[in-house]
Backbone as XML, in Angstrom:
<?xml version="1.0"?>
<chain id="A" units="angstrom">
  <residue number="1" name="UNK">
    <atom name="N" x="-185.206" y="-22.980" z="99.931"/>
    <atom name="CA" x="-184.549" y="-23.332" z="101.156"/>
    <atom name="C" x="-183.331" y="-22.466" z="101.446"/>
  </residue>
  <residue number="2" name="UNK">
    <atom name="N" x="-182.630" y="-21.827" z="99.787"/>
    <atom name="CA" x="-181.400" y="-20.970" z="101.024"/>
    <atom name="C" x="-181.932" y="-19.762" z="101.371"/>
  </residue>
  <residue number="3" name="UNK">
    <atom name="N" x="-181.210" y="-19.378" z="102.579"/>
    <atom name="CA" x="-181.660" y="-17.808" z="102.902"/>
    <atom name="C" x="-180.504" y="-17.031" z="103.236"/>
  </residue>
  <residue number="4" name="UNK">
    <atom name="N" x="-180.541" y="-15.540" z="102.761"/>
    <atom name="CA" x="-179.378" y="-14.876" z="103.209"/>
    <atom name="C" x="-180.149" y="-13.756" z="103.765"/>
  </residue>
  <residue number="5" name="UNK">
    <atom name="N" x="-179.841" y="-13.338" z="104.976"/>
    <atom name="CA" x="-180.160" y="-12.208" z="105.761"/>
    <atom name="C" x="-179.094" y="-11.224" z="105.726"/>
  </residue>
  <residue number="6" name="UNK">
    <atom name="N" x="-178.892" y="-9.798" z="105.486"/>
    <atom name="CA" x="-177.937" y="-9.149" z="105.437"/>
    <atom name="C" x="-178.825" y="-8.153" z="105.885"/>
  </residue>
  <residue number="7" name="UNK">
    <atom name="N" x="-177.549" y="-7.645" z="107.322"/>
    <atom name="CA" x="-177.957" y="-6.977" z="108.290"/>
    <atom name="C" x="-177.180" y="-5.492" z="108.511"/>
  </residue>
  <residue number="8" name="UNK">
    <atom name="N" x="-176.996" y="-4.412" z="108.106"/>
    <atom name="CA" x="-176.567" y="-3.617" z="107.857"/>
    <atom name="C" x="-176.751" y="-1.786" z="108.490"/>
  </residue>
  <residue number="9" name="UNK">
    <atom name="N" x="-175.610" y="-1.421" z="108.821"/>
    <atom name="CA" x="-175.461" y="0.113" z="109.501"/>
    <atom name="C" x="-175.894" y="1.161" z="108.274"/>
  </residue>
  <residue number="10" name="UNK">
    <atom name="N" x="-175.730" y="0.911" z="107.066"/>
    <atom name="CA" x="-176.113" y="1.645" z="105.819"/>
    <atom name="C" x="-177.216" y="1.793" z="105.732"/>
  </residue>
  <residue number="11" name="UNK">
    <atom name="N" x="-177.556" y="3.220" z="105.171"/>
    <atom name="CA" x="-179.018" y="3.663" z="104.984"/>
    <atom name="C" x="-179.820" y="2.457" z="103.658"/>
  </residue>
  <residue number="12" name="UNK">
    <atom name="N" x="-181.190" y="2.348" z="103.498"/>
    <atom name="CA" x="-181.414" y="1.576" z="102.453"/>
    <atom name="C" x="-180.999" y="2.078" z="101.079"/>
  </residue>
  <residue number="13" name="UNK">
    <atom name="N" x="-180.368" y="1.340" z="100.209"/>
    <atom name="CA" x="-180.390" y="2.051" z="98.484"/>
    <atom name="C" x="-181.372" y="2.704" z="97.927"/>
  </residue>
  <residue number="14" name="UNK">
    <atom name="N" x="-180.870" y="3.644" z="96.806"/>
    <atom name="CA" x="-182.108" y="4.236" z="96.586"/>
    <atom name="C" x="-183.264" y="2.997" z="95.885"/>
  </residue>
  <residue number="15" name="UNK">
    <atom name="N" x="-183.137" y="1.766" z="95.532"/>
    <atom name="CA" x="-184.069" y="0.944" z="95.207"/>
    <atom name="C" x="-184.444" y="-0.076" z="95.951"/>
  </residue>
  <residue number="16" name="UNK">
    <atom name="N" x="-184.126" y="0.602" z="96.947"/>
    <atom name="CA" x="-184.856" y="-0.210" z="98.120"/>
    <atom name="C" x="-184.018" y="-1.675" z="98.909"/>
  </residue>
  <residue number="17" name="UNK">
    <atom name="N" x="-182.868" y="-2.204" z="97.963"/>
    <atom name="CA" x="-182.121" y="-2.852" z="97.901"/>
    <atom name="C" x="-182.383" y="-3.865" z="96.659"/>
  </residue>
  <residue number="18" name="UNK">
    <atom name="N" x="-183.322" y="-3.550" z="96.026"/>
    <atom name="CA" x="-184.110" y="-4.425" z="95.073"/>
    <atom name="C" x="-182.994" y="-5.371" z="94.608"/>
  </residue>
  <residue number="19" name="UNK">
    <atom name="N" x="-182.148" y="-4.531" z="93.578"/>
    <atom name="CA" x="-180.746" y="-5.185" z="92.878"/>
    <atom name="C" x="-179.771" y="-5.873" z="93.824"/>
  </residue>
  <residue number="20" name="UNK">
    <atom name="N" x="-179.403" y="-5.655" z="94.902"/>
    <atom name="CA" x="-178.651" y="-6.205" z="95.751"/>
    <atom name="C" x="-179.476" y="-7.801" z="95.876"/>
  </residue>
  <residue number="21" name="UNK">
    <atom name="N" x="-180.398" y="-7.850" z="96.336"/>
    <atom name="CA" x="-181.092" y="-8.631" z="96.948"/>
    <atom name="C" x="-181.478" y="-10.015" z="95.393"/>
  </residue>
  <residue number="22" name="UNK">
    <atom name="N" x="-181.639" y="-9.639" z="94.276"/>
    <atom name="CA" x="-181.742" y="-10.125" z="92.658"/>
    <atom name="C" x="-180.343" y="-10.856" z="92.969"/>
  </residue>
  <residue number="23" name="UNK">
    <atom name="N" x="-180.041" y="-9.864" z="92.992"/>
    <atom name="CA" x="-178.302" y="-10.470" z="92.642"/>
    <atom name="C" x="-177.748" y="-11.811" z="93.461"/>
  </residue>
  <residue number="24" name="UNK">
    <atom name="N" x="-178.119" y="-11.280" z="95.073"/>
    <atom name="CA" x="-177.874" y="-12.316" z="96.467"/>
    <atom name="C" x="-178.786" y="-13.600" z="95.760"/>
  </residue>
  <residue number="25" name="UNK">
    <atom name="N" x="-180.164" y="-14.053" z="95.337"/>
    <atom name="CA" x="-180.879" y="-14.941" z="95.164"/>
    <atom name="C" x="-179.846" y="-15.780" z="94.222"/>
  </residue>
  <residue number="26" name="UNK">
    <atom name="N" x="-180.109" y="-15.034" z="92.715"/>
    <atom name="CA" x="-179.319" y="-15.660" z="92.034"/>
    <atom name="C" x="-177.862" y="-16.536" z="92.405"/>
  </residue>
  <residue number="27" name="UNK">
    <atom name="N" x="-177.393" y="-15.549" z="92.766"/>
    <atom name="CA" x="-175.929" y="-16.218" z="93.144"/>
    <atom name="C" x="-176.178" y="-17.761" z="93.929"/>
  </residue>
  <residue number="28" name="UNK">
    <atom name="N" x="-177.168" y="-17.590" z="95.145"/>
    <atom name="CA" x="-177.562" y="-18.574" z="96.489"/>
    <atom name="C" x="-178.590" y="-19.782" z="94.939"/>
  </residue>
  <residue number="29" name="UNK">
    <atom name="N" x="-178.960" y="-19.871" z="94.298"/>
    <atom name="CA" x="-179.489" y="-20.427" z="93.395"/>
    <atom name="C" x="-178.436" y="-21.401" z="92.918"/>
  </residue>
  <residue number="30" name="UNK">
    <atom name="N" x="-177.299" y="-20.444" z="92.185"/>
    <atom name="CA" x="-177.144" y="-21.112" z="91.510"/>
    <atom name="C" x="-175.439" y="-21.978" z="92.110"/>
  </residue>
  <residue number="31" name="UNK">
    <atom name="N" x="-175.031" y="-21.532" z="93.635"/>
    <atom name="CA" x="-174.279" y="-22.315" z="94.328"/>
    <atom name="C" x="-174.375" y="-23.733" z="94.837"/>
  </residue>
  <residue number="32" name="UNK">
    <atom name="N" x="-176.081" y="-23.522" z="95.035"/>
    <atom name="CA" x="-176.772" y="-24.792" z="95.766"/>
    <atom name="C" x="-177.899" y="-25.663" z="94.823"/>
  </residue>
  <residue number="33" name="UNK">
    <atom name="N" x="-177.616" y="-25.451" z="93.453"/>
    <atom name="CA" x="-178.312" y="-25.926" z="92.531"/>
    <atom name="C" x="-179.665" y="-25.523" z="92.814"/>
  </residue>
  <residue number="34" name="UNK">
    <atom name="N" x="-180.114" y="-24.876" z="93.343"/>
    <atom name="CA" x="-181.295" y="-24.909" z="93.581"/>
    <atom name="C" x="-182.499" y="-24.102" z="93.086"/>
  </residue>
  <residue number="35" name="UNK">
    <atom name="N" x="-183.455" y="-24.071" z="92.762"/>
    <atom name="CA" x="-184.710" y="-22.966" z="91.972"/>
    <atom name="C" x="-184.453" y="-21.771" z="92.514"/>
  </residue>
  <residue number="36" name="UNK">
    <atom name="N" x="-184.636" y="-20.375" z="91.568"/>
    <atom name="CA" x="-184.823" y="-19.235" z="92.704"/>
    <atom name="C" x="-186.095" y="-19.467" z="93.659"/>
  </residue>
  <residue number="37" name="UNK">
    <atom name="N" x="-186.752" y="-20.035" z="93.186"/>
    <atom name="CA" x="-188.041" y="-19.989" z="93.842"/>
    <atom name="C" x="-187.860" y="-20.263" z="95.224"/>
  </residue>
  <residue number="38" name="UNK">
    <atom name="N" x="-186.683" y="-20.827" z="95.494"/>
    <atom name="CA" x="-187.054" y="-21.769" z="96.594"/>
    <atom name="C" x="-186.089" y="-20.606" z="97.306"/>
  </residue>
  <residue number="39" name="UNK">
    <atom name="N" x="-185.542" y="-19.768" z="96.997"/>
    <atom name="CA" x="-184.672" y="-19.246" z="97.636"/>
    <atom name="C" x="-185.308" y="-17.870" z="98.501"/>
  </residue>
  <residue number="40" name="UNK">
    <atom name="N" x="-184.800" y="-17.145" z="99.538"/>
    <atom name="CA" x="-185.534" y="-16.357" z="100.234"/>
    <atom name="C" x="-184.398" y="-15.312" z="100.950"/>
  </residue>
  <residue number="41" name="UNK">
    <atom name="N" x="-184.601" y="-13.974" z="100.375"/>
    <atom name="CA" x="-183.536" y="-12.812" z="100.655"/>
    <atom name="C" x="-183.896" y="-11.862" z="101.878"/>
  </residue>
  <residue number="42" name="UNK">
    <atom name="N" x="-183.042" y="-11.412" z="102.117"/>
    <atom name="CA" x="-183.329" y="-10.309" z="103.305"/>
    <atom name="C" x="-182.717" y="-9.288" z="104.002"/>
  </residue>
  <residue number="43" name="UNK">
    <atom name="N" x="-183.083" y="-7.888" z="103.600"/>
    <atom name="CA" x="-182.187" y="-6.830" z="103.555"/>
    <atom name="C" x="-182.780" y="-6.099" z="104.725"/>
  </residue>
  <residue number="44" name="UNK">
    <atom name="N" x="-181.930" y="-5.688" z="106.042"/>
    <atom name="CA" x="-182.082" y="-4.555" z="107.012"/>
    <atom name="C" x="-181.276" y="-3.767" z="107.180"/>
  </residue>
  <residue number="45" name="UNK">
    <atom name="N" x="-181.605" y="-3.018" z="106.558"/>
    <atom name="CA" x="-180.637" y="-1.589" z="106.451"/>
    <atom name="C" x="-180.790" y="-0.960" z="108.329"/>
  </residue>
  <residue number="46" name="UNK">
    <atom name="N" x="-180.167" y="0.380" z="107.913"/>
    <atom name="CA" x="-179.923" y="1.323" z="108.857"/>
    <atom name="C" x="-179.937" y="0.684" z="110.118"/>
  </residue>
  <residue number="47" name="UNK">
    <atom name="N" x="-179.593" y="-0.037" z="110.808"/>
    <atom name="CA" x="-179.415" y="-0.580" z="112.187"/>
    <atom name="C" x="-177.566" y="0.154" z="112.948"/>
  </residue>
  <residue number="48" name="UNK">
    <atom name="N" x="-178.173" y="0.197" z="113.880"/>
    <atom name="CA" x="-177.162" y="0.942" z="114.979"/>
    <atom name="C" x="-175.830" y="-0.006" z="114.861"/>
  </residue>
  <residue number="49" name="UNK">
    <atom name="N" x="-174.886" y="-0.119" z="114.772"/>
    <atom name="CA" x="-173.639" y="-1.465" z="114.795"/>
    <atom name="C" x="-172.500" y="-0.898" z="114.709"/>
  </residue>
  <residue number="50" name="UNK">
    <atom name="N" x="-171.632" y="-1.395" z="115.394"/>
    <atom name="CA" x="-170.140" y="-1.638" z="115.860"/>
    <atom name="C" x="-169.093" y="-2.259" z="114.825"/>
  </residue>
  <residue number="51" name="UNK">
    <atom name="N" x="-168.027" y="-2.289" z="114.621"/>
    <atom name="CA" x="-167.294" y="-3.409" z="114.619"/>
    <atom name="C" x="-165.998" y="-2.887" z="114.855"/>
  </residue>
  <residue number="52" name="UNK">
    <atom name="N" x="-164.897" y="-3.329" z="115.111"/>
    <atom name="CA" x="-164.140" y="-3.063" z="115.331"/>
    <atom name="C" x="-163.732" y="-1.704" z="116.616"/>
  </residue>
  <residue number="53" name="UNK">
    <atom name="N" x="-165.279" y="-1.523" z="117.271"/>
    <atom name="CA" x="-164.960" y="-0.475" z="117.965"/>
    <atom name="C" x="-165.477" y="0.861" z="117.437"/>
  </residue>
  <residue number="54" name="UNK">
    <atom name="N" x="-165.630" y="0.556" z="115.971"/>
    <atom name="CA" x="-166.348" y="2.092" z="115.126"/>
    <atom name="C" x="-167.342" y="1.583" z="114.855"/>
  </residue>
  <residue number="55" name="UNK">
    <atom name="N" x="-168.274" y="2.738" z="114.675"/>
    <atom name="CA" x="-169.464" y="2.866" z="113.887"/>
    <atom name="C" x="-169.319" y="3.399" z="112.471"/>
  </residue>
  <residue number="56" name="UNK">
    <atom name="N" x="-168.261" y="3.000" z="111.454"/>
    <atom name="CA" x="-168.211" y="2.969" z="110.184"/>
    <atom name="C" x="-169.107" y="1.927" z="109.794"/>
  </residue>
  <residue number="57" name="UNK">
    <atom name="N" x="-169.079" y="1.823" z="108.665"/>
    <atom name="CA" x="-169.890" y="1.184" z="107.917"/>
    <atom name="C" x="-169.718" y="0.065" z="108.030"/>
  </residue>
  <residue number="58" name="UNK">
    <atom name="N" x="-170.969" y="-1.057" z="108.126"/>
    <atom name="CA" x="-170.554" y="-2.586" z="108.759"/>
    <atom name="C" x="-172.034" y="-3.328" z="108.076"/>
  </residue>
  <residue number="59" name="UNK">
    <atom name="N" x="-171.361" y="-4.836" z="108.306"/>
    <atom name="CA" x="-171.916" y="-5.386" z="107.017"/>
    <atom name="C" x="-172.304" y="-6.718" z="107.891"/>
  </residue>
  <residue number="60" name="UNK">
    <atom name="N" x="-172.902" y="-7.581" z="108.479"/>
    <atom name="CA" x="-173.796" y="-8.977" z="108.889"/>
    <atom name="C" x="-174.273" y="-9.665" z="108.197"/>
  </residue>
  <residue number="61" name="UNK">
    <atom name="N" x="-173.829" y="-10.783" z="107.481"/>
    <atom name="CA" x="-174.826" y="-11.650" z="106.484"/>
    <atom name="C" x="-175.041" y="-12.922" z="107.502"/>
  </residue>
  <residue number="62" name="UNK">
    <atom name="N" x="-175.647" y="-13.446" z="107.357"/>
    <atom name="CA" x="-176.139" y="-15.086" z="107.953"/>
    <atom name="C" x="-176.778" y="-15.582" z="106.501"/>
  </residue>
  <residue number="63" name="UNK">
    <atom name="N" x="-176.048" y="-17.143" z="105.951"/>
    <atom name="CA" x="-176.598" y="-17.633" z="105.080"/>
    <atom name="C" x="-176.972" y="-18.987" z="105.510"/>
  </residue>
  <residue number="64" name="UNK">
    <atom name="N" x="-178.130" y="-19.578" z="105.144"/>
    <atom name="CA" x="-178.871" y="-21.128" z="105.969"/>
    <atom name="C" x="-179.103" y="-21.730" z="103.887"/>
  </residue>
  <residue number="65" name="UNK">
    <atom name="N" x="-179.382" y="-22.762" z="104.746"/>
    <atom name="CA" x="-179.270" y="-23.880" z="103.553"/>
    <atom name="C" x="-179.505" y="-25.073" z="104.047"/>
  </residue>
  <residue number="66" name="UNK">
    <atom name="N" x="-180.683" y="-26.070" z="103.257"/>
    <atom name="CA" x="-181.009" y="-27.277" z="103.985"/>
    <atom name="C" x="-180.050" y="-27.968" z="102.760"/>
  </residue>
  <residue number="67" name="UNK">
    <atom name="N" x="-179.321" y="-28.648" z="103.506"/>
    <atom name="CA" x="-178.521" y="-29.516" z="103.189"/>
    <atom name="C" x="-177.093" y="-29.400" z="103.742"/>
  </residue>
  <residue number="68" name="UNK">
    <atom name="N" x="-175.546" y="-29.571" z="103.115"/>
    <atom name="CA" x="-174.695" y="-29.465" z="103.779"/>
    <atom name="C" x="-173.445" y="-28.706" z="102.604"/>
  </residue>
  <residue number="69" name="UNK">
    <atom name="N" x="-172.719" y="-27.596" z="103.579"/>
    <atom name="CA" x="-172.129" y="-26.799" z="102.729"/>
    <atom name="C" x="-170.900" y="-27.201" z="102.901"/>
  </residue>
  <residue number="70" name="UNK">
    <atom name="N" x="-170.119" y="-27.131" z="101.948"/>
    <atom name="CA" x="-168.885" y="-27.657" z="102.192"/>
    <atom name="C" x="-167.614" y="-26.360" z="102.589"/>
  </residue>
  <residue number="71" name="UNK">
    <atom name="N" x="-166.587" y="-26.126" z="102.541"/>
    <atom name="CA" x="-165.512" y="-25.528" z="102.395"/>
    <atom name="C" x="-165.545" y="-24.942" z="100.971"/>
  </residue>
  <residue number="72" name="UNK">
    <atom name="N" x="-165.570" y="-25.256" z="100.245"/>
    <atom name="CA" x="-165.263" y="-24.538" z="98.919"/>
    <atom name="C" x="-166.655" y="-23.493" z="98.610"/>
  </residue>
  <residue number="73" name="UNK">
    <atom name="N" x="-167.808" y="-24.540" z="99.071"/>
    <atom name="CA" x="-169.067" y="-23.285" z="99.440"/>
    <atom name="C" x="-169.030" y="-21.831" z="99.784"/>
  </residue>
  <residue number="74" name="UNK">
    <atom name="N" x="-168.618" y="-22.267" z="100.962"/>
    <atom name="CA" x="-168.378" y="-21.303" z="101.986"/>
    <atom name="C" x="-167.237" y="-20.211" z="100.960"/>
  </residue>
  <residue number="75" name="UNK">
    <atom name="N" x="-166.203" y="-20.650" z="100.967"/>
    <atom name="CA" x="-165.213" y="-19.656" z="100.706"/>
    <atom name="C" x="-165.397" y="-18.835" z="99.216"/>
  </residue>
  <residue number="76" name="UNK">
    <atom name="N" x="-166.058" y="-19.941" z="98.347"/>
    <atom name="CA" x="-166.607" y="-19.268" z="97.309"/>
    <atom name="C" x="-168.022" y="-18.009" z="97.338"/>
  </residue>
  <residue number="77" name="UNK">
    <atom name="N" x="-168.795" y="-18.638" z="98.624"/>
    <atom name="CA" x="-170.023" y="-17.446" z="98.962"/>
    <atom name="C" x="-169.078" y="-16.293" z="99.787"/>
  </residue>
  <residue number="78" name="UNK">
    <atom name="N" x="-168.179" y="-16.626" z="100.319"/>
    <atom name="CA" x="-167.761" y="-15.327" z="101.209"/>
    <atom name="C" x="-166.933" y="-14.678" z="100.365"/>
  </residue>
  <residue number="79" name="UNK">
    <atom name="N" x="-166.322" y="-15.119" z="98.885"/>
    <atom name="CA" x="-165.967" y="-14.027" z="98.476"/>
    <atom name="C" x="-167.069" y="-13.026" z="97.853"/>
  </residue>
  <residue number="80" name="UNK">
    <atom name="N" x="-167.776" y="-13.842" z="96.915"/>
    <atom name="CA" x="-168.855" y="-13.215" z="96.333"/>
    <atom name="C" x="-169.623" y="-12.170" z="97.067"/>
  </residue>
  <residue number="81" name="UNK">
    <atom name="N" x="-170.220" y="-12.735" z="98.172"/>
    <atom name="CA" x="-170.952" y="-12.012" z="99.304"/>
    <atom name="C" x="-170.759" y="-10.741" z="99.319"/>
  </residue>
  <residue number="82" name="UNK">
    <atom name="N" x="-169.045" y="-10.633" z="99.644"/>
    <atom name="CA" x="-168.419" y="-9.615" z="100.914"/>
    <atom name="C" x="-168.148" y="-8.633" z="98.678"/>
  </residue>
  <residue number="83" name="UNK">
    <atom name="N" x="-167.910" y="-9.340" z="97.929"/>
    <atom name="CA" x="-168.127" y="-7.924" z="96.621"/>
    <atom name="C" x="-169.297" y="-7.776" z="96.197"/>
  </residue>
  <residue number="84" name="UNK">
    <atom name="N" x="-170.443" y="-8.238" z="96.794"/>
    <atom name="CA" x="-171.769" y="-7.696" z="96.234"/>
    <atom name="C" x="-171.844" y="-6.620" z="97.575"/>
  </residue>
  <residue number="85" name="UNK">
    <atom name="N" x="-172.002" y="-6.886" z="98.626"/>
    <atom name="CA" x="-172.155" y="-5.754" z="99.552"/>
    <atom name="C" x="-171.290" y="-4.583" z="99.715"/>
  </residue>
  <residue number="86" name="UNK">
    <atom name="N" x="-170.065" y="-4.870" z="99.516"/>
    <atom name="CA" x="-169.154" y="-4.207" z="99.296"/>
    <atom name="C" x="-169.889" y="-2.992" z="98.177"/>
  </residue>
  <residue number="87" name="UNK">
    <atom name="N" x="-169.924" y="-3.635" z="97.047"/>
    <atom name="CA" x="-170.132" y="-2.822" z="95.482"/>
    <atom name="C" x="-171.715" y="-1.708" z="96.409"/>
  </residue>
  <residue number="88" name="UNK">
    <atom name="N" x="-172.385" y="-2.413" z="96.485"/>
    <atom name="CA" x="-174.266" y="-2.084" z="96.576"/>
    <atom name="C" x="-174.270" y="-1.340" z="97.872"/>
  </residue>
  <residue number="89" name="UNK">
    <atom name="N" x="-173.764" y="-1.828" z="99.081"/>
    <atom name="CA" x="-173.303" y="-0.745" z="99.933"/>
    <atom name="C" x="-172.202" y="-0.296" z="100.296"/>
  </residue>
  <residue number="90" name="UNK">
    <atom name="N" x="-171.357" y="0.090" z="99.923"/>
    <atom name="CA" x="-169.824" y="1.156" z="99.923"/>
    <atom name="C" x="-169.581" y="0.433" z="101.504"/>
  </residue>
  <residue number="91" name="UNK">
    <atom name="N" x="-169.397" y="-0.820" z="101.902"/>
    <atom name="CA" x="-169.258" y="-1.232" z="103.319"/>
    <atom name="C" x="-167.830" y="-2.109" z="102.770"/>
  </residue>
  <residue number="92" name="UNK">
    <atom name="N" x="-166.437" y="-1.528" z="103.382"/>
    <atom name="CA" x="-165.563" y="-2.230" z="102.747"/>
    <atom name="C" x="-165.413" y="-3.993" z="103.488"/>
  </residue>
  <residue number="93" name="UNK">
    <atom name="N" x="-164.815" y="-4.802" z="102.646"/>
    <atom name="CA" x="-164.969" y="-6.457" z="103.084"/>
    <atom name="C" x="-164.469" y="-6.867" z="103.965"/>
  </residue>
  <residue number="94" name="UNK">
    <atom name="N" x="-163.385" y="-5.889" z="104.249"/>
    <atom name="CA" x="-163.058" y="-6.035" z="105.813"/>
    <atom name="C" x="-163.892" y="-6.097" z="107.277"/>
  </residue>
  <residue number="95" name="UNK">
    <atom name="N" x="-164.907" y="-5.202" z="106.984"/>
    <atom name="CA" x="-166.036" y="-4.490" z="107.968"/>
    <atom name="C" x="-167.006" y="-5.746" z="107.634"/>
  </residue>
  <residue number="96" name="UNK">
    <atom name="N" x="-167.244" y="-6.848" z="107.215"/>
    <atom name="CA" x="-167.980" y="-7.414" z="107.160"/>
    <atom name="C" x="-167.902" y="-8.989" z="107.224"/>
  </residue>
  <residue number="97" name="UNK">
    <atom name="N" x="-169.190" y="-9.171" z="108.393"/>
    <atom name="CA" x="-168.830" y="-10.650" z="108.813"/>
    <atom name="C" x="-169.996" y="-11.887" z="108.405"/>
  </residue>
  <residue number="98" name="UNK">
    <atom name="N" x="-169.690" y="-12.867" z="107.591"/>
    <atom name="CA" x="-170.578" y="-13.984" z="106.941"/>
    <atom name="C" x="-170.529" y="-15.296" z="107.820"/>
  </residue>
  <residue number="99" name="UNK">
    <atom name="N" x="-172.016" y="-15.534" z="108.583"/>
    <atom name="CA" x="-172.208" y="-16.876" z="109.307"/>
    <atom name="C" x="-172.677" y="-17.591" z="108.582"/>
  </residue>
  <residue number="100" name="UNK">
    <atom name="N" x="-172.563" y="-18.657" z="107.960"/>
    <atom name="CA" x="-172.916" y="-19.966" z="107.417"/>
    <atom name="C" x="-173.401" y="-20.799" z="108.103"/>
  </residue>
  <residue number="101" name="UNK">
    <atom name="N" x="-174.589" y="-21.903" z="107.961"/>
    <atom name="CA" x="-174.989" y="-22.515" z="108.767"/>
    <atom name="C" x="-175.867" y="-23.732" z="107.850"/>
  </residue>
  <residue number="102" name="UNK">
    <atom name="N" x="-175.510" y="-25.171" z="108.482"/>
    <atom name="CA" x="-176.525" y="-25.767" z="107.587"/>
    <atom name="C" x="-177.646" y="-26.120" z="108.332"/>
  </residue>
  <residue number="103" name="UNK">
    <atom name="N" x="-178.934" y="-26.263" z="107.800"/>
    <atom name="CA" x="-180.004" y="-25.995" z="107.981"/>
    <atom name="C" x="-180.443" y="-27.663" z="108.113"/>
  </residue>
  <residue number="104" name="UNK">
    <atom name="N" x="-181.182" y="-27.910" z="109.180"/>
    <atom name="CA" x="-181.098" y="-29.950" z="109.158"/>
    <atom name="C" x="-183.124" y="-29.673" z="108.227"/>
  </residue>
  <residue number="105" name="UNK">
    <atom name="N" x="-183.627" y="-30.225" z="107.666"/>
    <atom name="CA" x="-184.672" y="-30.413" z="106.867"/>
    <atom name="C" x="-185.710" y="-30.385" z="108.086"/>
  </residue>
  <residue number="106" name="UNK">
    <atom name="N" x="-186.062" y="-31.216" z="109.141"/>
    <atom name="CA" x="-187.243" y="-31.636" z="109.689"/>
    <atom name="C" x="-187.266" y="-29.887" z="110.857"/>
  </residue>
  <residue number="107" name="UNK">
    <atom name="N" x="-185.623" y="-29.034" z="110.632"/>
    <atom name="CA" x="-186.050" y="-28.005" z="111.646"/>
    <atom name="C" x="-186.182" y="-26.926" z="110.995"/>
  </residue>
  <residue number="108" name="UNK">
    <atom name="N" x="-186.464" y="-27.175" z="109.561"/>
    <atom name="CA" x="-186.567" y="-25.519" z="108.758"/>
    <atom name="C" x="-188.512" y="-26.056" z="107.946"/>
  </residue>
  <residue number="109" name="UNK">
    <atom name="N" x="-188.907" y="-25.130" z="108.863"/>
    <atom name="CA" x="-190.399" y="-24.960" z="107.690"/>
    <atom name="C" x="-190.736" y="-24.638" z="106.585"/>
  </residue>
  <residue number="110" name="UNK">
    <atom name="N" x="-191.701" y="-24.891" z="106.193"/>
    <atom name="CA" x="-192.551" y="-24.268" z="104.861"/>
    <atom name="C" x="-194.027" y="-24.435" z="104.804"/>
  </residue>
  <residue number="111" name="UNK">
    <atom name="N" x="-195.129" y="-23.921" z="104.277"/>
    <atom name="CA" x="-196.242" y="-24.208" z="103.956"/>
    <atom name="C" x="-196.481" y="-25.625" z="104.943"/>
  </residue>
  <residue number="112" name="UNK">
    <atom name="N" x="-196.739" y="-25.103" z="105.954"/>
    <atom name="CA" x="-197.318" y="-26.131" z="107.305"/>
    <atom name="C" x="-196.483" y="-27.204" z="107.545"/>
  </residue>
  <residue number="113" name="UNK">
    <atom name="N" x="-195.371" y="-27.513" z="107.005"/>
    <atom name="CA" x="-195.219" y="-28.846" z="106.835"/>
    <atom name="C" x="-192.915" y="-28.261" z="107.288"/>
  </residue>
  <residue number="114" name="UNK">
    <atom name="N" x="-192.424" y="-29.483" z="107.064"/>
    <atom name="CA" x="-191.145" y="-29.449" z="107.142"/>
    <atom name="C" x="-190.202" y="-29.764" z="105.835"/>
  </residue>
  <residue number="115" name="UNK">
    <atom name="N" x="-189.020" y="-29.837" z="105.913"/>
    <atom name="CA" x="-188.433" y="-30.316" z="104.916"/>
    <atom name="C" x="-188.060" y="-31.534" z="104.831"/>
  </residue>
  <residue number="116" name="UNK">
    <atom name="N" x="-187.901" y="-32.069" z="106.503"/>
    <atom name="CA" x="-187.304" y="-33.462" z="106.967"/>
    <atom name="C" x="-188.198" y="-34.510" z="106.373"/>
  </residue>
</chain>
């Protein structure tokens, strides 16, 4: 159920993002108690993007989660987040912005069915 999408101006790593993306699961695993299994990553490199007015290097995560995240969640994933992307793509943490969102069960799918 968690998902992190990270949306990115950086070319892909040379491993495709493999390690970035290991790393993102784990972490989203083990914040929300939850199986890796259940967890689901997602890396788009090279996209055209802004921030601040430049086209330096820039960083988009969106993280979902069925259930409910608290404050300490949050601030604990946005540090982590913003030094794994940081480290894996040279995108400093400034340049980079993390949406959080909780996910209600009956509106996030799976295998035909819902979570609700």
């Amino acid at each position: 159920m968690p998902l992190i999408q990270v949306f990115t101006s950086v070319a892909r790593p040379p491993d495709g993002g493999a390690a970035l993306l290991t790393d993102l699961s784990l972490l989203l695993s083990k914040q929300f108690g939850k199986p890796e299994g259940w967890v689901m990553t997602c890396l788009v490199p090279g996209l055209s993007m802004t921030f601040a007015a430049t086209t330096a290097p820039t960083a988009f995560a969106a993280v979902r989660n069925v259930g409910k995240m608290t404050p300490d969640d949050t601030a604990h994933l946005s540090r982590e987040i913003c030094a794994r992307l940081s480290g894996a793509l040279d995108v400093p943490a400034d340049r980079i912005y993390i949406e959080f969102g909780d996910a209600v069960g009956y509106l996030w799918g799976w295998n035909g069915d819902t979570f609700g």
